[in-house]
N, C-alpha and C positions, 0 to 999 in steps of 0.2 A: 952705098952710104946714103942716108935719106937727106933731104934736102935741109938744110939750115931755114931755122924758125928765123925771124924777126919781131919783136912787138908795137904795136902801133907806131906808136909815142919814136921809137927810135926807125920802123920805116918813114912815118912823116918827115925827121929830120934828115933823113938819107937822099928824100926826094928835092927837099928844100921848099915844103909846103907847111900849111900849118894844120894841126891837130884836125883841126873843124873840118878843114877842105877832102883832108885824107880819109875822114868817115865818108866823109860824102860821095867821095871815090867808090868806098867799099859797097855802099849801097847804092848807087847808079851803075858800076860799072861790076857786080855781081862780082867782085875778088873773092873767093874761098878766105873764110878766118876760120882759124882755131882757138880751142881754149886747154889748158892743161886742164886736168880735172880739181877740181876745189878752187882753182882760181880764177877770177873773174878779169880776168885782163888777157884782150885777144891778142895774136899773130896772126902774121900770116909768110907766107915763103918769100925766101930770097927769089927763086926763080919768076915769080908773081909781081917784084917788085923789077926785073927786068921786062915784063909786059908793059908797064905802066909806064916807062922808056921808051918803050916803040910809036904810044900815041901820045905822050904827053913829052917832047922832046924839049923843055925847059927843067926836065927834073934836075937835079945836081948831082953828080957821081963822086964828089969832092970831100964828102964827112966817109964813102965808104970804106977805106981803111980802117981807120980809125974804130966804126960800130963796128968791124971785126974782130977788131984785136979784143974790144969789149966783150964779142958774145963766147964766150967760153963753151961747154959743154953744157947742154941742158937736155931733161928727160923729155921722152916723147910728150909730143900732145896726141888728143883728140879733137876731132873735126867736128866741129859745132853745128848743127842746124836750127 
């Protein structure tokens, strides 16, 4: 089963960060994003958002029900470079 996407917007909220901080993550701390093809709005992995757990142990784990039951089934992405 491949990993569960996340996108931005709802990992930032997952973590309990805000929008800005969470890019800043992605480019300081080299997280792998992807993009679906035609669209311009990145993910990146659930498993990726438990790395970011391991050193930033104020994230929140409290909304993640919840952006579960949201994320439904979605098509693959492609990995961006």
């Amino acid at each position: 089963m491949p990993d569960e996407m996340v996108s931005h917007t709802d990992a930032a909220a997952e973590l309990g960060v805000s929008v800005p901080t969470f890019y800043r993550w992605l480019k300081t701390r080299k997280i792998q994003t992807y993009r679906r093809v035609g669209d311009r709005h990145g993910y990146v992995r659930r498993s990726d958002l438990a790395q970011i757990r391991d050193w930033y142990p104020h994230a929140s784990t409290a909304a993640e029900p919840e952006l579960k039951a949201r994320a439904g089934s979605r098509p693959a992405l492609a990995a961006s470079r």
